[in-house]
C-alpha positions in Angstrom: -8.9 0.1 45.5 -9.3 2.7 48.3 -8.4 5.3 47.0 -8.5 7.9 49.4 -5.8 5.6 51.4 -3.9 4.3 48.6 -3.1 7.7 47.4 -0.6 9.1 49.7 1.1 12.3 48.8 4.7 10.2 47.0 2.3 8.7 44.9 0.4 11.4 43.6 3.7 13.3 43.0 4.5 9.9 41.1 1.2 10.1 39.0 2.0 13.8 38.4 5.7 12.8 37.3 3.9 9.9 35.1 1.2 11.6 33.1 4.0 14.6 32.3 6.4 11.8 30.9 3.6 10.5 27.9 4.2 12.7 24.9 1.9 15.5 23.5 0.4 14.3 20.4 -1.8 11.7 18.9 1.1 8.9 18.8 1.1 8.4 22.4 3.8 6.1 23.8 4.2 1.7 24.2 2.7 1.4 27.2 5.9 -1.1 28.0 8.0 1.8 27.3 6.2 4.1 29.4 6.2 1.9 32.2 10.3 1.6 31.5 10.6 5.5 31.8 8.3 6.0 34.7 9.7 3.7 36.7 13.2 5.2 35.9 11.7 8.8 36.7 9.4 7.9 39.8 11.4 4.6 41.8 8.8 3.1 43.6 7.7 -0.4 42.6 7.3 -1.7 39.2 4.1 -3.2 39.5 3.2 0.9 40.9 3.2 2.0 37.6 0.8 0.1 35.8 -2.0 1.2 39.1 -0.9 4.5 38.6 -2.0 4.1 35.0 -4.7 2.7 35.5 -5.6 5.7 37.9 -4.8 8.6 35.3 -7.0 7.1 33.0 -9.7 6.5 35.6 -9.5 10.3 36.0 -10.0 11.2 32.3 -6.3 12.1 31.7 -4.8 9.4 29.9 -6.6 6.7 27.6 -4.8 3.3 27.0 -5.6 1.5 23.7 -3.9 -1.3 22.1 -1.2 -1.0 24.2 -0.9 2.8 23.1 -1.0 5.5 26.1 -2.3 8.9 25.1 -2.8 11.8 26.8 -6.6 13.4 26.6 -7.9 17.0 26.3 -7.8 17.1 30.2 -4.7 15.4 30.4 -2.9 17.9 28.1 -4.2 20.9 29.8 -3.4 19.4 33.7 0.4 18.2 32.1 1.4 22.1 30.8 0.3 23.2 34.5 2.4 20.3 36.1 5.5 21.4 33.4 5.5 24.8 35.0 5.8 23.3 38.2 2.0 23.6 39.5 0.3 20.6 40.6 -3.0 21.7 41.7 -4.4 21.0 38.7 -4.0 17.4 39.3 -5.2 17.3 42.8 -8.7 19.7 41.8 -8.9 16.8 39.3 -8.5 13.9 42.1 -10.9 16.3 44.0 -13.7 16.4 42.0 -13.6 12.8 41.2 -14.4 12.1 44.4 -11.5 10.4 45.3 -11.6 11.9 48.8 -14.9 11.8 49.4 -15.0 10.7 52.9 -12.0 12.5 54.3 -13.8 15.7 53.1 -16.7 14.8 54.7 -15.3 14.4 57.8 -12.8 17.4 57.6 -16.1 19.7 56.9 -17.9 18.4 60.3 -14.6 19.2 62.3 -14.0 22.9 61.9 -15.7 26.1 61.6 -16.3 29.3 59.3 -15.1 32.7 59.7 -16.5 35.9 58.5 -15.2 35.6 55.2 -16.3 31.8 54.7 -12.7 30.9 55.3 -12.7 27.2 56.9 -10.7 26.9 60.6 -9.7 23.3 62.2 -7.1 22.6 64.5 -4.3 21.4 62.6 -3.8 18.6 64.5 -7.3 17.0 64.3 -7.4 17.7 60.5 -4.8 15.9 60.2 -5.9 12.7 62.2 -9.3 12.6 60.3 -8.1 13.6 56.4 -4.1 13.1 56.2 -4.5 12.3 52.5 -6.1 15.0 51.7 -4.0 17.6 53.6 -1.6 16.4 51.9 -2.9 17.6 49.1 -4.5 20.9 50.0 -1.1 22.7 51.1 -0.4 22.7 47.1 -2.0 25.4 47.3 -0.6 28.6 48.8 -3.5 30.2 50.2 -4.1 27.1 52.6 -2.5 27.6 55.8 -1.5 25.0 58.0 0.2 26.6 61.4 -0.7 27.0 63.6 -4.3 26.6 62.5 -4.9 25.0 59.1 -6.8 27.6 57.4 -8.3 27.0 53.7 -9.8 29.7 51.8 -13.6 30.1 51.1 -13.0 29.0 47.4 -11.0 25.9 47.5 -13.1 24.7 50.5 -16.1 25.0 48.2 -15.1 22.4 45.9 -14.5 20.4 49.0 -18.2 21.0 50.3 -19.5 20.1 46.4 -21.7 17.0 45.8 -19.1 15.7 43.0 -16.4 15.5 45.7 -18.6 14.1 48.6 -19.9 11.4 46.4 -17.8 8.2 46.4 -15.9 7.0 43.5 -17.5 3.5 42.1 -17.0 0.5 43.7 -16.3 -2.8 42.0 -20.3 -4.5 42.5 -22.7 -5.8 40.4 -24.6 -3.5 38.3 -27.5 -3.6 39.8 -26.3 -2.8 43.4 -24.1 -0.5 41.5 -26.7 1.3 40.3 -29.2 1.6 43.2 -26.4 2.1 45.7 -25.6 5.2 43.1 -28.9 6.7 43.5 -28.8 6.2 47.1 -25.7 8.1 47.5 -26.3 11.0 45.2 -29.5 11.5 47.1 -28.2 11.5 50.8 -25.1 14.1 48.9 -27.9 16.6 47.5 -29.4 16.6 50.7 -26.1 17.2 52.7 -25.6 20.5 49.8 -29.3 21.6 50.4 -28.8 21.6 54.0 -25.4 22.9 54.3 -26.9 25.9 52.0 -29.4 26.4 54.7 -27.1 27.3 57.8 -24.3 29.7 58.7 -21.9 27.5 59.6 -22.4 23.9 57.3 -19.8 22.0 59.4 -23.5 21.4 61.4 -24.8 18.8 59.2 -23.3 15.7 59.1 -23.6 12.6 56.8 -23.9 10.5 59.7 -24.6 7.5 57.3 -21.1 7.1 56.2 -20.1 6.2 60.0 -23.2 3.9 60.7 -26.4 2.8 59.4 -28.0 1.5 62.0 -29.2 4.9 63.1 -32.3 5.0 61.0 -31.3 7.9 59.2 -29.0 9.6 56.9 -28.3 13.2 57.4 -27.9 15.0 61.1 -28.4 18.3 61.3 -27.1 19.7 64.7 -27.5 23.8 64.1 -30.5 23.5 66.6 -31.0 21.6 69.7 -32.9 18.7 70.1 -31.3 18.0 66.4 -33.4 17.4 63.1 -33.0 13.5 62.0 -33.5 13.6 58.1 -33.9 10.5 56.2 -33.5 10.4 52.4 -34.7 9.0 49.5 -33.8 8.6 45.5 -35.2 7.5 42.5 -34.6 7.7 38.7 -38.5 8.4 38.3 -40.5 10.8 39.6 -43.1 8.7 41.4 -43.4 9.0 44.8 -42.8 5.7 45.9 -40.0 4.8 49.0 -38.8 1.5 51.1 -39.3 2.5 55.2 -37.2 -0.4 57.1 -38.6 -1.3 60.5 -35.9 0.8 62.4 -36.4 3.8 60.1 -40.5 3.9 60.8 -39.3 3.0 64.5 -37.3 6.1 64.5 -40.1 8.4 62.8 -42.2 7.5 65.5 -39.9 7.9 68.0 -38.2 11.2 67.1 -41.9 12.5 66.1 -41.1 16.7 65.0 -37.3 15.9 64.8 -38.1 13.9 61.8 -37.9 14.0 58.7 -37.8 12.5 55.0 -36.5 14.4 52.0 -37.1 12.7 48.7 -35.2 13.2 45.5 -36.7 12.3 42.0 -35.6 12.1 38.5 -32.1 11.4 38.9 -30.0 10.7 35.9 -26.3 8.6 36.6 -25.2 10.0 33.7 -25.7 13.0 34.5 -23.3 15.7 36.0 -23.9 15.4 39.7 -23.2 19.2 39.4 -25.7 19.6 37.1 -27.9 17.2 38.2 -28.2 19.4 41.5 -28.9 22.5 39.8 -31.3 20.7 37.7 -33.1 19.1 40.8 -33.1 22.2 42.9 -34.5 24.4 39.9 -37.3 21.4 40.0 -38.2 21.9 43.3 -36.3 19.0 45.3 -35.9 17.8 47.6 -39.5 17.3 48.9 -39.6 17.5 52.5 -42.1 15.0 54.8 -41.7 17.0 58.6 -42.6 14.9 61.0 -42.7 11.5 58.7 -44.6 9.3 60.9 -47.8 11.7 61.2 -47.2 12.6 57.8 -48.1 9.0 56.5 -51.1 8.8 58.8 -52.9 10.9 56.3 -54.9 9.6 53.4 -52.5 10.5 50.6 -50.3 7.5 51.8 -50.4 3.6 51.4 -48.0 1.8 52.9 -47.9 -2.2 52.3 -45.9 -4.6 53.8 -43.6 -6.0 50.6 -41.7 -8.6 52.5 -41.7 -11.1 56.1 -39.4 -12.3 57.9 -39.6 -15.7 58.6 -37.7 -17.8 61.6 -38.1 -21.6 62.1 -38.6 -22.6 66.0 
C-alpha cells in the first residue's frame, strides 16, 4: 500500500475514530466486533476497516492476536490525547514512521527558512507537491497556511529527520529488502549531514527519489556549479563499494563536483535516530572529493565483478 496516497485526511480522522473506539485494558475487543462499531462510528467502506487495522498496528498502536485487538503502550498514550480532542499525536506518529516520506522530501526542496528557522512555501505549490501531508500539518495550530503556509522551526524538524525521510518497507524479498534498506538509510544520513551543513537545507535535494539514472544520489545546489554526491552503505565497516558504469562516467565527468560519501556499520534494527547519532559520533560519512582522482591512487583496487554479454 502507498501509503502516503492512501492516507487521505477522512481516513486518518477514521483511524483516529478507530483506535479511540478499542477499550483500555488488557481484554481488548473481538476484532468482528470492532470492525461492527467502527464501521458504525466511521461510514466508509467495510472492507476500510480491517486496512485501517491493519495500519494502527503497523504503527505500534494496536496489536491483533487471536482475533483479540488491543491497544499498546503507544496506543494508549496517542488515544487519551485523541479523547481530549487533539490528534497530533497520531499524525507525529504517522510522521515518524515514515509514512510521508517522499512528500516531505519534496515539501523541504520547495521553500525557504526565515530567521527563526521557521519554513515558508507558497501555499499553493505545497499543496500540489505534499497534499497528504498538509493535510495533516494544519492539526497543528502553529502552522499557518494563508496566505503563505508557514510551519514552525520545531515541527518542521521532525519533517527534515532521517526517520521521516526514510520510506516505510515495501512488500520484497528479504534480501532486496534488506540491501535496498541500507541503501536508503545511507542516501537519508547523507541528505541530514548535508542539510546540517547549510543555511538554508531546502538546497540539497534527494535527487534519487525522482530518477536514477543521474549517477548520483544527493544534489547539493547551495553553490554554483553544484556538488554531485554519491553514496554508499554497508552493515560492515570495510571499505568496499559497487561503481556502475554511469556513476564512474559521471565521476570523471563532473571531476571536483564529485563526490562519494560512504556510510559503515549500519544496523536495521537499529533506531535510524540513533543510528545517525551513533554514525556521526563515529566519524561518518567518509567523504571521497573528487572520486575519480581519488581512486587513481594506490590505496584503491577496483575489479571488474561482472560483463555484459550481447549475441550478434
Amino acid at each position: 500500500m502507498n501509503v502516503g496516497g492512501w492516507l487521505t485526511t477522512v481516513r486518518f480522522h477514521r483511524a483516529a475514530s478507530l483506535l479511540l473506539l478499542v477499550p483500555t485494558g488488557k481484554d481488548g475487543i473481538a476484532s468482528q466486533d470492532l470492525f461492527r462499531a467502527a464501521w458504525h462510528e466511521c461510514g466508509g467502506p467495510a472492507d476500510e476497516i480491517q486496512q485501517l487495522t491493519d495500519f494502527l498496528e503497523s504503527l505500534g498502536l494496536l496489536k491483533v492476536r487471536e482475533q483479540i485487538v488491543v491497544r499498546t503502550t503507544a496506543g494508549e498514550r496517542i488515544s487519551r490525547r485523541i479523547a481530549l480532542g487533539n490528534r497530533t499525536g497520531l499524525a507525529l506518529a504517522v510522521i515518524r514512521e515514515g509514512c510521508f516520506h517522499d512528500q516531505a522530501r519534496k515539501l523541504l526542496e520547495l521553500g525557504t527558512r526565515n530567521d527563526n528557522g521557521d519554513f515558508l512555501c507558497s501555499i499553493r505549490i505545497a499543496r500540489e507537491a505534499a497534499a497528504q501531508l498538509i493535510g495533516l500539518l494544519e492539526l497543528w495550530q502553529a502552522v499557518d497556511t494563508s496566505p503563505t503556509l508557514r510551519i514552525p522551526r520545531e515541527l518542521i524538524a521532525e519533517l527534515d529527520s532521517v526517520w521521516a525521510l526514510l520510506p516505510r518497507e515495501p512488500n520484497s524479498p528479504p534480501w532486496i529488502l534488506e540491501r535496498l534498506a541500507v541503501g536508503d538509510r545511507a542516501e537519508a544520513y547523507t541528505v541530514q549531514y548535508e542539510r546540517s551543513q547549510v543555511d538554508d537545507p531546502g538546497v540539497v535535494h534527494w535527487v534519487s527519489k525522482e530518477s536514477d539514472a543521474l549517477g548520483w544520489d544527493v544534489e547539493d545546489r547551495s553553490r554554483l556549479p553544484s556538488r554531485c554526491i554519491e553514496v554508499k552503505g554497508r552493515r560492515d565497516a570495510t571499505i568496499t563499494f559497487y561503481l556502475t558504469a554511469n556513476e564512474l562516467k559521471q565521476a570523471e565527468a563532473l571531476g571536483p563536483r564529485y563526490e562519494l560519501q560512504f556510510w559503515g556499520g549500519i544496523n536495521l534494527q537499529e533506531d535510524p535516530a540513533d543510528e545517525y547519532r551513533r554514525l556521526r559520533a563515529s566519524g561518518y560519512p567518509l567523504r571521497f572529493e573528487n572520486l575519480a582522482e581519488e581512486l587513481k591512487k594506490a590505496a584503491w583496487n577496483l575489479a571488474a565483478t561482472e560483463w555484459r554479454v550481447t549475441r550478434q
